[in-house]
Backbone of each chain as ProteinMPNN parsed JSONL, in Angstrom:
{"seq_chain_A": "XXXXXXXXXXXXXXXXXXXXXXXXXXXXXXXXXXXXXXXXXXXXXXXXXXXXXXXXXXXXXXXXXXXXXXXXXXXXXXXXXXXXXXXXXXXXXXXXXXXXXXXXXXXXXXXXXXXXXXXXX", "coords_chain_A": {"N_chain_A": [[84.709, 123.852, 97.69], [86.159, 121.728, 98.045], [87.623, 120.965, 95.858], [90.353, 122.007, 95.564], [93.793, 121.015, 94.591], [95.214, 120.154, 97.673], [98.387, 120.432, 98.026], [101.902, 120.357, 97.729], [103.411, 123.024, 96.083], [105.01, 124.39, 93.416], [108.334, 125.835, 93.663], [108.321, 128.553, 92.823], [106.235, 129.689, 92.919], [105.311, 129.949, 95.51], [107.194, 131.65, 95.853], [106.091, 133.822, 95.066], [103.906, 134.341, 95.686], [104.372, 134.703, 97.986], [105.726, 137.062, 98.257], [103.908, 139.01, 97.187], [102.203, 138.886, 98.53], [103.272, 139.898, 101.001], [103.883, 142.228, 100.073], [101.511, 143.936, 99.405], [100.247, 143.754, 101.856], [102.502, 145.274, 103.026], [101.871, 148.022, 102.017], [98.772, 148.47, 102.161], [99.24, 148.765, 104.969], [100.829, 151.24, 105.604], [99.566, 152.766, 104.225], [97.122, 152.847, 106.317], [98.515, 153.747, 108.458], [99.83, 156.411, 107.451], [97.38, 157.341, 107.704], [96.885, 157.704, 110.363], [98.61, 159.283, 111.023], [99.225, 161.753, 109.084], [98.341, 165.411, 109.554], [95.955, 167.04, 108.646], [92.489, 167.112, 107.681], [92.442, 167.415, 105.196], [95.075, 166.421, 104.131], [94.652, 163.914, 105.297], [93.065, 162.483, 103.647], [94.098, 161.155, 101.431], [95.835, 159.354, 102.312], [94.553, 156.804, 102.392], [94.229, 155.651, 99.632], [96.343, 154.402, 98.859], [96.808, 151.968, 100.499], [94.236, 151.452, 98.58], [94.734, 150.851, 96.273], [97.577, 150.181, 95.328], [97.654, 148.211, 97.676], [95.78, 146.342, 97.138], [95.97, 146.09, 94.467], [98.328, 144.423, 94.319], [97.683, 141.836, 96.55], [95.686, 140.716, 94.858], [97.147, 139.817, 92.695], [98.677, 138.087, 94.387], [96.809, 135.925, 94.904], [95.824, 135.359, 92.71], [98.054, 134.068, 91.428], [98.561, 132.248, 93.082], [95.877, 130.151, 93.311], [96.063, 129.569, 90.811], [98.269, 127.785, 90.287], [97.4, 125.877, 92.094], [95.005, 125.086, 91.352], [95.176, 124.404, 88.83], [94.051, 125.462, 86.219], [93.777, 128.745, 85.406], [92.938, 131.005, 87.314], [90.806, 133.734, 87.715], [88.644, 135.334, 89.35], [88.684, 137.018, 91.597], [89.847, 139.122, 90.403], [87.636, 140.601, 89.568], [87.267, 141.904, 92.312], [89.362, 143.801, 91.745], [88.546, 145.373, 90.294], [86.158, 146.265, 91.054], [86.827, 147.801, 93.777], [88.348, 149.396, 92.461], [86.806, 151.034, 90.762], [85.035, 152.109, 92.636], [86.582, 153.325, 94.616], [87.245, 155.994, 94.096], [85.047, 157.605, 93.538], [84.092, 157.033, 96.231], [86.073, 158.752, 97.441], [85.977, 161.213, 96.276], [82.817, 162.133, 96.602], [83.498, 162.11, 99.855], [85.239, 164.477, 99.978], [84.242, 166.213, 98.863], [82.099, 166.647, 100.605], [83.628, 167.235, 103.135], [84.328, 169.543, 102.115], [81.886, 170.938, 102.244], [81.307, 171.089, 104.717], [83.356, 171.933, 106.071], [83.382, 174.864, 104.712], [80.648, 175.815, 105.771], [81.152, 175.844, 108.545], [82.636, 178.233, 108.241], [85.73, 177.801, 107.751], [88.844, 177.422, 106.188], [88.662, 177.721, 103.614], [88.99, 176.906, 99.803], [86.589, 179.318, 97.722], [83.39, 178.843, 96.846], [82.695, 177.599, 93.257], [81.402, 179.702, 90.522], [79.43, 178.895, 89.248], [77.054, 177.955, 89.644], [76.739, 175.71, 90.809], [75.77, 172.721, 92.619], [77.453, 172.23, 95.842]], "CA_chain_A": [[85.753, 124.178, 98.658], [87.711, 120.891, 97.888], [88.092, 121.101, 94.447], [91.305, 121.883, 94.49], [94.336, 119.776, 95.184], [95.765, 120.788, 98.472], [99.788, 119.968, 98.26], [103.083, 121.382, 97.814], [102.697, 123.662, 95.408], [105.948, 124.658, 93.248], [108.828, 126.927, 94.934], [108.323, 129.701, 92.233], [104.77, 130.005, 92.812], [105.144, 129.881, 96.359], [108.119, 132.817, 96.34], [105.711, 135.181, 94.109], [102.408, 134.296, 96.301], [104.423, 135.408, 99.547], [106.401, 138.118, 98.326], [103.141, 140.044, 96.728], [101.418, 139.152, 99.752], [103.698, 140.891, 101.936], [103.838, 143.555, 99.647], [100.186, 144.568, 99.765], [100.011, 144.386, 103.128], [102.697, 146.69, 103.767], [101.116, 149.171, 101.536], [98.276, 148.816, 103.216], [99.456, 149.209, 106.495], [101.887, 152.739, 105.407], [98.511, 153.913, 103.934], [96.45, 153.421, 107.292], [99.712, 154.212, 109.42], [99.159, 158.058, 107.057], [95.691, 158.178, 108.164], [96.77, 158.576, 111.562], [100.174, 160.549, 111.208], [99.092, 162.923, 108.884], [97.865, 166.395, 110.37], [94.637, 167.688, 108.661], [91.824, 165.538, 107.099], [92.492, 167.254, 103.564], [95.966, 165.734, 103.718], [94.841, 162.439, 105.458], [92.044, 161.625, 102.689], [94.962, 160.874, 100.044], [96.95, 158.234, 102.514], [94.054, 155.258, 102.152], [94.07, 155.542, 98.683], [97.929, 153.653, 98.827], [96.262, 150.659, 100.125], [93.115, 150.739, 98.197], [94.916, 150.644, 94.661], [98.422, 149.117, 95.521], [97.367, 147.07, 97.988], [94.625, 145.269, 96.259], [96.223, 144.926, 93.141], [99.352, 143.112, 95.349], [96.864, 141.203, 96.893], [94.993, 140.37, 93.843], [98.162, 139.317, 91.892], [98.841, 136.886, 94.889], [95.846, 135.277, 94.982], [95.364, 134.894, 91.142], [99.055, 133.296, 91.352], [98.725, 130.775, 94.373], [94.832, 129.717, 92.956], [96.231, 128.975, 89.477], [99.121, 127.124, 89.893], [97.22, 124.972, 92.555], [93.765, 124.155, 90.322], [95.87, 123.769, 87.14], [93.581, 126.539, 85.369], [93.5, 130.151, 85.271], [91.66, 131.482, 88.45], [90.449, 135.146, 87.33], [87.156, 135.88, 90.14], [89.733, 138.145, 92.183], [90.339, 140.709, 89.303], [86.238, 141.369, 89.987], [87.403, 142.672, 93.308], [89.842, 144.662, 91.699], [88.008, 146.388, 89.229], [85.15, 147.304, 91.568], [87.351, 148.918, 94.161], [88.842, 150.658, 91.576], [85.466, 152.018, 90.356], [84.493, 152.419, 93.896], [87.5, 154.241, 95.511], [87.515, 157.466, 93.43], [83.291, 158.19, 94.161], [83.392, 157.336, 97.947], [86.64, 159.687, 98.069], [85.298, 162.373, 95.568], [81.898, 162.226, 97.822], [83.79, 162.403, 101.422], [85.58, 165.518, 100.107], [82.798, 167.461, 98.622], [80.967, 166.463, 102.079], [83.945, 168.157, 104.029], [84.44, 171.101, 101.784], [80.767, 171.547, 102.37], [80.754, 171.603, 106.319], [84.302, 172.83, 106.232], [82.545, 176.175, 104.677], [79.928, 175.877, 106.666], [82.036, 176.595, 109.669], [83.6, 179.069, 107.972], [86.953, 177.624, 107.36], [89.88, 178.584, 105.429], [88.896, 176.255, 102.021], [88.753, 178.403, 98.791], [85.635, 179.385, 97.575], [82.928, 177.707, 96.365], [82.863, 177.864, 92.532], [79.808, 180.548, 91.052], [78.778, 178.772, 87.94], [75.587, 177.58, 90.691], [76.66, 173.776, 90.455], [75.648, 172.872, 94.142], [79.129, 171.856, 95.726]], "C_chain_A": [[86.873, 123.167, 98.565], [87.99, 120.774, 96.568], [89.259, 121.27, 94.355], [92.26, 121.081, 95.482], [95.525, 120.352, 96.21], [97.11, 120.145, 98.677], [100.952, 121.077, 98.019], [102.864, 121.717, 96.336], [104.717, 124.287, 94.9], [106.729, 126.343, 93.906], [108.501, 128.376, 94.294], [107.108, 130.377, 92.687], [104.608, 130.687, 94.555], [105.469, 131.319, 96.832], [107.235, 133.724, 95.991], [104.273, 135.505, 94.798], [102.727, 135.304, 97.718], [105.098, 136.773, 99.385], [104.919, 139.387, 97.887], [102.126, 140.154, 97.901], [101.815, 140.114, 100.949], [103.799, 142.086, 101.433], [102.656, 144.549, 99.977], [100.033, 144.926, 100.69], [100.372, 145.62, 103.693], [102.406, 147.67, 103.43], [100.544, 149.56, 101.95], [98.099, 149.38, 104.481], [100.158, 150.396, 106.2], [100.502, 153.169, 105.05], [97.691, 154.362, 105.402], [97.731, 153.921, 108.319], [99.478, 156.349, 108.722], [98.171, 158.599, 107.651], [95.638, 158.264, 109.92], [97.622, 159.444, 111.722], [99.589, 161.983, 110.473], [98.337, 164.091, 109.373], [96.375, 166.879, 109.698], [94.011, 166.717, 107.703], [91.957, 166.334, 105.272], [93.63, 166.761, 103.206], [95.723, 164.183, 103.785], [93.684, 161.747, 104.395], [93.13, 160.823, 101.793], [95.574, 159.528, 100.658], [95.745, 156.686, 102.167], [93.872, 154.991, 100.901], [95.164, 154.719, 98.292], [97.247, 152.051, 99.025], [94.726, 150.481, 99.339], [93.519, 150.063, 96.444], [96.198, 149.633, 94.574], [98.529, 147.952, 96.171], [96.178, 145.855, 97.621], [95.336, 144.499, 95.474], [97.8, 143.918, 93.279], [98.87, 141.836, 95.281], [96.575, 140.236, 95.821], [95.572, 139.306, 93.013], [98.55, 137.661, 92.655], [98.282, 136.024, 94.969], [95.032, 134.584, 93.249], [96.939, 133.858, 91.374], [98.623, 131.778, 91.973], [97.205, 129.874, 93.894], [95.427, 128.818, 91.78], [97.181, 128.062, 89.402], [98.175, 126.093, 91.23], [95.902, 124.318, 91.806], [94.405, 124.161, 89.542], [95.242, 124.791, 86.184], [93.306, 128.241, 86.176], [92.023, 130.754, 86.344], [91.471, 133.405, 88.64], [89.337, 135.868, 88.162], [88.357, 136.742, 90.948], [89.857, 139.55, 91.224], [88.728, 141.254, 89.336], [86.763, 142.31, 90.938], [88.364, 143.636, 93.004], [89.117, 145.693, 91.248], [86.519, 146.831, 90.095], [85.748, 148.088, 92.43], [88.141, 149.854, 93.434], [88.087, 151.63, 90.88], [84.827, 152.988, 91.231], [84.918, 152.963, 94.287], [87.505, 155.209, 95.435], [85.619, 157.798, 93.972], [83.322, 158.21, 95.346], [84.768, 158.651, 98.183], [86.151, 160.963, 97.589], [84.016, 163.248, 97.301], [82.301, 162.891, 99.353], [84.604, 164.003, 100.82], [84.523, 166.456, 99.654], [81.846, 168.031, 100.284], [82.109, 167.438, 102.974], [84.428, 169.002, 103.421], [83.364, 171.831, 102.199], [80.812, 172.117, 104.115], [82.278, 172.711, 106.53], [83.708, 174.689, 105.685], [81.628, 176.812, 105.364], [80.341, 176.355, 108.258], [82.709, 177.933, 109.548], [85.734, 179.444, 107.82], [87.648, 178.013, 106.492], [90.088, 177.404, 104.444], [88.481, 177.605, 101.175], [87.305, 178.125, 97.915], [84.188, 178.708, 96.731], [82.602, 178.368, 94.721], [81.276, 178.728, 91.99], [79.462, 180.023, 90.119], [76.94, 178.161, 88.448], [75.751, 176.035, 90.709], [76.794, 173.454, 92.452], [77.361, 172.243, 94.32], [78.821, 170.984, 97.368]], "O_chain_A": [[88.059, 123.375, 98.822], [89.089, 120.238, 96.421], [89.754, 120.886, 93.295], [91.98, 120.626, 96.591], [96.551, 120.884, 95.787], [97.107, 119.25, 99.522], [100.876, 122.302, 98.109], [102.311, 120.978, 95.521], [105.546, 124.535, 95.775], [106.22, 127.378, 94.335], [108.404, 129.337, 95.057], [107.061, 131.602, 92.8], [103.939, 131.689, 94.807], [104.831, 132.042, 97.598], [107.44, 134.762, 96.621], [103.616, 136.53, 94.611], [102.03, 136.133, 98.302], [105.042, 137.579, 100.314], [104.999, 140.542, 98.304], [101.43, 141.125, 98.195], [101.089, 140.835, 101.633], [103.816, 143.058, 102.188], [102.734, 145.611, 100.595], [99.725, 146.097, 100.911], [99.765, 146.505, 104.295], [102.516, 148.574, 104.258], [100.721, 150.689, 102.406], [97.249, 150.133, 104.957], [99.924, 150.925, 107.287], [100.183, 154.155, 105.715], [97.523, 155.527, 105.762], [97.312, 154.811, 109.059], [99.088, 157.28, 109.426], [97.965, 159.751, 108.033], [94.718, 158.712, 110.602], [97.472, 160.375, 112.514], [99.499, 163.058, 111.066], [97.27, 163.627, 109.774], [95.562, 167.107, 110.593], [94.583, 165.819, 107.084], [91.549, 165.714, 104.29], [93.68, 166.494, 102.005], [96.156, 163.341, 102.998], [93.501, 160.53, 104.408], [92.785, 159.679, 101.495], [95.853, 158.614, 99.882], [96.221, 155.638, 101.731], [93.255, 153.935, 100.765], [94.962, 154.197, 97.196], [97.149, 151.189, 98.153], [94.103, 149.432, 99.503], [92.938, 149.246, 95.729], [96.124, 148.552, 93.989], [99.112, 146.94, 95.783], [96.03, 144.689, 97.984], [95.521, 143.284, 95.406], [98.198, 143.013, 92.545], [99.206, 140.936, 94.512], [97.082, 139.115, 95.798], [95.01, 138.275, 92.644], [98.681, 136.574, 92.093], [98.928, 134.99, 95.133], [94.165, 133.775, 92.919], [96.651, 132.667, 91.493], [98.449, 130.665, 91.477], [97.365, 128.68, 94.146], [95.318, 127.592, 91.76], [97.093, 127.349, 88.403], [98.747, 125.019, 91.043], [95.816, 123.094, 91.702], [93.94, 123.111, 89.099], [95.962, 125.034, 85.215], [92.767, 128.59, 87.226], [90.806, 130.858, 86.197], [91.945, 134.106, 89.534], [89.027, 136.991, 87.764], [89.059, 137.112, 90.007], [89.932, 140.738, 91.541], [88.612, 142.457, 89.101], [86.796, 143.493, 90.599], [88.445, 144.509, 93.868], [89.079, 146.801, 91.784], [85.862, 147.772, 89.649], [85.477, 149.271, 92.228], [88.508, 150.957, 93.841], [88.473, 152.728, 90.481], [84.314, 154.082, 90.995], [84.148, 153.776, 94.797], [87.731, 155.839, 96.468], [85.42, 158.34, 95.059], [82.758, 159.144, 95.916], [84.533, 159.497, 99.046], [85.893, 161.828, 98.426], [84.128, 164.062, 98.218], [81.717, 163.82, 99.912], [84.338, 164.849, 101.674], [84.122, 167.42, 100.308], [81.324, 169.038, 100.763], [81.607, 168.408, 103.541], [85.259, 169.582, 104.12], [83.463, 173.019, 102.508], [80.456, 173.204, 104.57], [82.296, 173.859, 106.975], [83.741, 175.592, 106.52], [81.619, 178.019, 105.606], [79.725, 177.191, 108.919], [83.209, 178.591, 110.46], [86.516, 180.394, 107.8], [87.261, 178.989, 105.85], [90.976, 176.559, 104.33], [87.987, 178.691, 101.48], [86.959, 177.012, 97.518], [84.481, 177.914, 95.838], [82.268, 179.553, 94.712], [80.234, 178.606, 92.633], [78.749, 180.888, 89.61], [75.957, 178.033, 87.718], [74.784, 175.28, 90.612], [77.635, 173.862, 93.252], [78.177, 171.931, 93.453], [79.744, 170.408, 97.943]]}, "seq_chain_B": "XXXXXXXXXXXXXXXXXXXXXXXXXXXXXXXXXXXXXXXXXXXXXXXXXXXXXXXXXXXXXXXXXXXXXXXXXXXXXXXXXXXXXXXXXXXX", "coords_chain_B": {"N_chain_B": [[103.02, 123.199, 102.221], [105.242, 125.74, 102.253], [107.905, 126.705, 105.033], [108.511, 129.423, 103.676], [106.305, 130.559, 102.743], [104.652, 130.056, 104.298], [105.203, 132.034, 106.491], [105.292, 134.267, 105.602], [102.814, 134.472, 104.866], [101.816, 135.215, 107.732], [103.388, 137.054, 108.357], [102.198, 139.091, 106.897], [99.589, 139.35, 107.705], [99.662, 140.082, 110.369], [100.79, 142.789, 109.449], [98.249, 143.767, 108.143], [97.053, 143.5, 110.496], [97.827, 145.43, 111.952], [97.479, 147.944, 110.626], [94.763, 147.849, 110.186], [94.016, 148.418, 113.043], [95.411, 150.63, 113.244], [93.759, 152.331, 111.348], [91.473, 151.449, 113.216], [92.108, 153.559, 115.378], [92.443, 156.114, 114.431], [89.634, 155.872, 113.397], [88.492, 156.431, 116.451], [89.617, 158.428, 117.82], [89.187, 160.907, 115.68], [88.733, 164.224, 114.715], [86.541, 165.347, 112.989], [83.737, 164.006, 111.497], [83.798, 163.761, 108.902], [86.67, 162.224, 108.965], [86.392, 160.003, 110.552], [84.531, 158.338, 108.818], [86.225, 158.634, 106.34], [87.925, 156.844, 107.96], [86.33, 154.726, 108.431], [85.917, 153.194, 105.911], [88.683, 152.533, 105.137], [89.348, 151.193, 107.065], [87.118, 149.19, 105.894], [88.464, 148.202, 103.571], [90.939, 147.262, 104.773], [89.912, 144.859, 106.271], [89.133, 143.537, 103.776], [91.1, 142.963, 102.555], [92.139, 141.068, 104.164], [90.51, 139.006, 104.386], [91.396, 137.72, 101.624], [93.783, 137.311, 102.589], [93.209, 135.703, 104.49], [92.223, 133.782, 102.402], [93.762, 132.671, 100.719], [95.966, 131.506, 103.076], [93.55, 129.52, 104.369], [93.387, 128.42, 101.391], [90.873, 128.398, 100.632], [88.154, 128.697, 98.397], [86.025, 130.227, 99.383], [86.543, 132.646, 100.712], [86.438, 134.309, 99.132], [83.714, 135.279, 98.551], [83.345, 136.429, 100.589], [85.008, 138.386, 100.78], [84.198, 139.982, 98.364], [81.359, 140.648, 99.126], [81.934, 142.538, 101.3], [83.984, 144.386, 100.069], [81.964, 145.599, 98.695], [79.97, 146.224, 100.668], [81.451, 148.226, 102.185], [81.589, 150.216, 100.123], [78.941, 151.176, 99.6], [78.118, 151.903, 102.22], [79.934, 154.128, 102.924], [79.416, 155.807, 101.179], [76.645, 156.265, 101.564], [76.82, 157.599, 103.991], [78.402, 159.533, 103.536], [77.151, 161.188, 101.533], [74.892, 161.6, 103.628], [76.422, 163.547, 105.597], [76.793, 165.2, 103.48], [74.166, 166.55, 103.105], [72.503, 165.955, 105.038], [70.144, 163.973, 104.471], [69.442, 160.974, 103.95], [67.94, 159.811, 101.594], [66.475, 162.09, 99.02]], "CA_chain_B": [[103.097, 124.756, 102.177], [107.004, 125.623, 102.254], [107.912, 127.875, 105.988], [108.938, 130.881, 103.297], [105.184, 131.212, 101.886], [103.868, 130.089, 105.839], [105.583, 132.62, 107.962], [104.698, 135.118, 104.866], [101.557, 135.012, 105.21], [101.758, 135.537, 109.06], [103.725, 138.329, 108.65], [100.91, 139.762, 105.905], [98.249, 138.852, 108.528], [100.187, 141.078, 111.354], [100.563, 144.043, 108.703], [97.075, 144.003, 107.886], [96.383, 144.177, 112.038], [98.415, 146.747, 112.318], [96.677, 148.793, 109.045], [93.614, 147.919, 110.891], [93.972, 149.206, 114.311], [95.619, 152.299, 112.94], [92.358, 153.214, 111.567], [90.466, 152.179, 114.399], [92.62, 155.055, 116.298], [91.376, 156.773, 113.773], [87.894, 156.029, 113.792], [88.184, 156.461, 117.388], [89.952, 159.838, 117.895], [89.147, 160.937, 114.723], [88.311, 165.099, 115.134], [85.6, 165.909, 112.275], [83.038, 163.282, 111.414], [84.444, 163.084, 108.102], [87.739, 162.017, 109.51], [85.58, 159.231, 110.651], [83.812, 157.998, 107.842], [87.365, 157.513, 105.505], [88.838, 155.715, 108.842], [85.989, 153.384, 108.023], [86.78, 152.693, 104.775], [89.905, 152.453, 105.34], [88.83, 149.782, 108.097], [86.828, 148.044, 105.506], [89.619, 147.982, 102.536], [92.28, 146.708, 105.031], [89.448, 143.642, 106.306], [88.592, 143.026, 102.523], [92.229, 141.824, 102.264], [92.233, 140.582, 105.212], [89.657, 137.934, 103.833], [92.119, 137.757, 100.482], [94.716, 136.402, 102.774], [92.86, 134.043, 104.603], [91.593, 132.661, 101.575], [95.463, 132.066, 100.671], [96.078, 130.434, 103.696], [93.103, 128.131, 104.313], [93.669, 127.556, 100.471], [89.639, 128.143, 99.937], [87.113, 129.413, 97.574], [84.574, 130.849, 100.154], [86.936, 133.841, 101.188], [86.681, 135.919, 98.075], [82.568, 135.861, 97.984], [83.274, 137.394, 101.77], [85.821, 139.457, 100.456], [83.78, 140.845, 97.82], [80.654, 141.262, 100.065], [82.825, 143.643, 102.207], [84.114, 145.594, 99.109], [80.183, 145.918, 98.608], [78.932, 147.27, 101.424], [82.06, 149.155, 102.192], [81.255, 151.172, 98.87], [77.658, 151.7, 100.249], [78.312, 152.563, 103.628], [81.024, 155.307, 102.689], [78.211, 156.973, 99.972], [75.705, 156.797, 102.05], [77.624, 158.3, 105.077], [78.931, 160.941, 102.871], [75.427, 161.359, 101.223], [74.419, 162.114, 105.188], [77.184, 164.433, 105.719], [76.527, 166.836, 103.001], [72.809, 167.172, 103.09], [71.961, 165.891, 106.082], [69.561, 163.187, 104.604], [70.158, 160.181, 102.386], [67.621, 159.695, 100.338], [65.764, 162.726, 99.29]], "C_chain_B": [[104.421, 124.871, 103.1], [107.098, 126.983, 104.1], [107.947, 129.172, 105.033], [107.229, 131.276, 103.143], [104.224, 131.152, 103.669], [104.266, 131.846, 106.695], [105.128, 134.358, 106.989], [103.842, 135.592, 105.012], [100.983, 135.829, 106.518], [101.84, 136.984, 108.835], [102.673, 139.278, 107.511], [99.662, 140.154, 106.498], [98.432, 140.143, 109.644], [100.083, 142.269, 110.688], [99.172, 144.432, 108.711], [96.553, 144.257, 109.155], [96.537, 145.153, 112.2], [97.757, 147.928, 112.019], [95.301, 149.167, 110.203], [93.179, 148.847, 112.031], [94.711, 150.773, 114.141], [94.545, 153.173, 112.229], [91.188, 153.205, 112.184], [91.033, 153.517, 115.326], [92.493, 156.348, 115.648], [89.945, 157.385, 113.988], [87.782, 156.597, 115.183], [88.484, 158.767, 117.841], [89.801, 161.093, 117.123], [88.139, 162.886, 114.851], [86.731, 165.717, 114.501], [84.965, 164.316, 112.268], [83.344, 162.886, 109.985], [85.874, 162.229, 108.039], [87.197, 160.41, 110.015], [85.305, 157.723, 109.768], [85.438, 157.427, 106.787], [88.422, 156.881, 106.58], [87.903, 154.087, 108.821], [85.956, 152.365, 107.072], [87.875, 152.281, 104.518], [89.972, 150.943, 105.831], [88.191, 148.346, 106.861], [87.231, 147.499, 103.812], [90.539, 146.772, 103.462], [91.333, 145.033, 105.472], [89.208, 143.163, 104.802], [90.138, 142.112, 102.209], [92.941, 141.098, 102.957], [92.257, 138.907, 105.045], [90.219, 137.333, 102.479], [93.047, 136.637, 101.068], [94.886, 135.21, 103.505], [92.483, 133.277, 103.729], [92.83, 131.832, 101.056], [95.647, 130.724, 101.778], [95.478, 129.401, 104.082], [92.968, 127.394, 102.83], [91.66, 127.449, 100.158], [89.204, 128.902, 99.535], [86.495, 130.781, 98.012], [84.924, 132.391, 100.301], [86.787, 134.848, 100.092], [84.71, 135.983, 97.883], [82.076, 137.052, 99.461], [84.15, 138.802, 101.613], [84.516, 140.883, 99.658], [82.297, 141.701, 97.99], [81.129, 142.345, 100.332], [83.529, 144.537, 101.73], [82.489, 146.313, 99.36], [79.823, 146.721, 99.231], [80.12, 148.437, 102.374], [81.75, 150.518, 101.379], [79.643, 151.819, 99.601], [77.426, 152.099, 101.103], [78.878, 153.632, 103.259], [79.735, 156.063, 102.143], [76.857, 156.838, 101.032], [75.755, 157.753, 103.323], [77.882, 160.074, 104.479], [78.068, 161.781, 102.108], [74.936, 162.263, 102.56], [75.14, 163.779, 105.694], [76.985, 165.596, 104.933], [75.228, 167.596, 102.538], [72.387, 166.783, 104.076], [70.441, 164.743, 106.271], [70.137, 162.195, 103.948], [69.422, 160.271, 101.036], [66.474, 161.16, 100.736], [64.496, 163.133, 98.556]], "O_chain_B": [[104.652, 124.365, 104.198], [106.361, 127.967, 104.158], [107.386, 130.137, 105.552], [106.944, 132.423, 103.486], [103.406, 131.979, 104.072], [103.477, 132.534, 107.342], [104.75, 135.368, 107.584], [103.672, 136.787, 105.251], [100.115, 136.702, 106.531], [100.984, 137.858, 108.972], [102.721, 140.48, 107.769], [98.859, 140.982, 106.067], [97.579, 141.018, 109.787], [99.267, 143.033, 111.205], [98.89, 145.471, 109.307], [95.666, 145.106, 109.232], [95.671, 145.947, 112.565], [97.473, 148.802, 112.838], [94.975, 150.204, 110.781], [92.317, 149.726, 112.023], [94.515, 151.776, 114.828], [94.405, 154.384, 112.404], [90.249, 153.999, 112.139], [90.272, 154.324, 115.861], [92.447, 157.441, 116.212], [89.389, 158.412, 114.378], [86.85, 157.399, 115.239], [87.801, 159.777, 118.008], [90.136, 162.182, 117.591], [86.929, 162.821, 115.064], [85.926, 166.345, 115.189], [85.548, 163.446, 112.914], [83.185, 161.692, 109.732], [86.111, 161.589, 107.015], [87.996, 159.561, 109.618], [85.678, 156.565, 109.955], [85.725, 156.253, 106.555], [89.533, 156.478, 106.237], [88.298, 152.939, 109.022], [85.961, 151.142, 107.213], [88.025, 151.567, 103.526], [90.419, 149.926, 105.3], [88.516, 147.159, 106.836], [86.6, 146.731, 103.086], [90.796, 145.652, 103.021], [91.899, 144.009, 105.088], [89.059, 141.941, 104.838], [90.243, 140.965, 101.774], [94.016, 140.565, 102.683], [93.08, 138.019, 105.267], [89.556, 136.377, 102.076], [93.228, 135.524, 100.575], [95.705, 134.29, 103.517], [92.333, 132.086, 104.004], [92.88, 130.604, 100.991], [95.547, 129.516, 101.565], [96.108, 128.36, 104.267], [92.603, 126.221, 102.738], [91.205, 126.495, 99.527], [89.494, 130.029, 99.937], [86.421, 131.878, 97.459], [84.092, 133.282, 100.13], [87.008, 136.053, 100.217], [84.332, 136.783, 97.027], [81.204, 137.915, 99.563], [83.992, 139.898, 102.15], [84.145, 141.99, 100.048], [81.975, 142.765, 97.461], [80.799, 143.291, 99.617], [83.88, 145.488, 102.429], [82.111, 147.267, 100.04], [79.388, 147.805, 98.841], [79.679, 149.321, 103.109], [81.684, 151.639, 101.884], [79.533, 152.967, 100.032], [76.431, 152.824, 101.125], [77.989, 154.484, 103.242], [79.16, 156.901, 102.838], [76.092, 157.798, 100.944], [74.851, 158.541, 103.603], [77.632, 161.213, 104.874], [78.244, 162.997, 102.045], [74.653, 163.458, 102.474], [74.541, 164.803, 106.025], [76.974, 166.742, 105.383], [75.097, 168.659, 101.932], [71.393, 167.482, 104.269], [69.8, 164.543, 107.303], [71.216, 162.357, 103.377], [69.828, 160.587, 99.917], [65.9, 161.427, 101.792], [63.725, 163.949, 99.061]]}, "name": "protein", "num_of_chains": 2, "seq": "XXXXXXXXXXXXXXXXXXXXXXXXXXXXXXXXXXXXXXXXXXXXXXXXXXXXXXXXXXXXXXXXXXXXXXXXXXXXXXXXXXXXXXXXXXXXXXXXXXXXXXXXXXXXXXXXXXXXXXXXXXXXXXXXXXXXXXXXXXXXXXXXXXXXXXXXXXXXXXXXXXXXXXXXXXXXXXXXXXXXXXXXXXXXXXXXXXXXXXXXXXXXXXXXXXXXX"}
C-alpha cells in the first residue's frame, strides 16, 4: 500500500488522470440516467451497456495513467478488470433478455415468435 | 495533488452517485423483475468504478482487488438471477 511515492505528480499526468476520470463517470451516469428515462425494459437493457464498456475503459485508462507515472513502471492489473467486464457484459445481458423474452411470452406479450428450429429460447 | 485533478475527482465521485441512485430508482420502481435484475448490475458496474476512483484518490493498491471482487460477483449474481428468471431454478 506504500510502495509508491505519494507526491506531486506531473501536470500532464494529472490533466489526463482527471479528464478520463470525469469522462467515465459521465458515461456512466447518462447510461444509468437511460435506465430510468427510457420507456420499456427492451429499450432500457441497451442504456447500461454505455457505462459498462465506455465507462470502464475511461476509468481504466485513468487509473493505468495516474498508477504509472506515480510508481515509475507500467501499472497494467486494471486492464484485468477491463477485459472481464467485457467478457462478462454481453452473457449477463444476452441471459437477462432471453429471460424476459421468455416470461414476456409467457404472458402473452407482443415479442415475435419464438424461433421453430426447437432450440429452447 | 494539483486542485484541477482534486476537485476532478469529486466531481467523478458525484457522477458516479448520481449513476448510482438512478438505478436504485430503478431497482426500486422497477415494473418487471427483469427490470430489476439489470438495475442491479447496473448498481454493481457504477460501484465497481466507484472503487476505481477511490483507489485514484487515496492513491492505493487495495481498491482494485475490491474493485475486481465486485466485477466478480456482479457477473454471478446477474447469471444466476437470470438463470432464476427463465427456469425458475438455478441449478438443475
Amino acid at each position: 500500500m506504500n510502495d509508491f511515492i505519494v507526491g506531486p505528480l506531473p501536470l500532464w499526468a494529472e490533466i489526463v488522470t482527471a479528464v478520463f476520470a470525469v469522462l467515465g463517470a459521465a458515461f456512466a451516469a447518462i447510461g444509468s440516467f437511460g435506465l430510468v428515462r427510457l420507456p420499456t425494459f427492451f429499450r432500457r437493457i441497451h442504456a447500461p451497456t454505455l457505462g459498462a464498456t465506455v465507462g470502464v475503459w475511461c476509468m481504466t485508462i485513468a487509473t493505468i495513467v495516474y498508477f504509472s507515472v506515480q510508481g515509475y513502471s507500467l501499472f497494467l492489473h486494471a486492464v484485468l478488470i477491463v477485459l472481464f467486464i467485457a467478457l462478462t457484459a454481453p452473457i449477463t445481458t444476452i441471459f437477462l433478455m432471453r429471460a424476459a423474452l421468455f416470461r414476456e411470452r409467457q404472458k402473452g406479450g407482443d415479442v415475435p415468435p419464438a424461433a421453430k428450429s426447437g432450440a429452447p429460447d | 495533488m494539483t486542485p484541477v485533478l482534486f476537485w476532478a475527482l469529486k466531481l467523478a465521485l458525484l457522477l458516479l452517485a448520481v449513476a448510482m441512485l438512478c438505478a436504485l430508482a430503478r431497482l426500486m420502481i422497477g415494473p418487471t423483475a427483469q427490470d430489476r435484475v439489470t438495475a442491479l448490475d447496473c448498481l454493481y458496474v457504477n460501484g465497481m468504478l466507484m472503487m476505481l476512483v477511490l483507489g485514484i484518490v487515496y492513491a492505493s493498491n487495495v481498491y482494485f482487488e475490491a474493485a475486481m471482487l465486485t466485477a466478480l460477483f456482479g457477473f454471478v449474481g446477474s447469471t444466476a438471477m437470470a438463470k432464476f428468471l427463465l427456469r425458475g431454478e438455478v441449478i438443475e
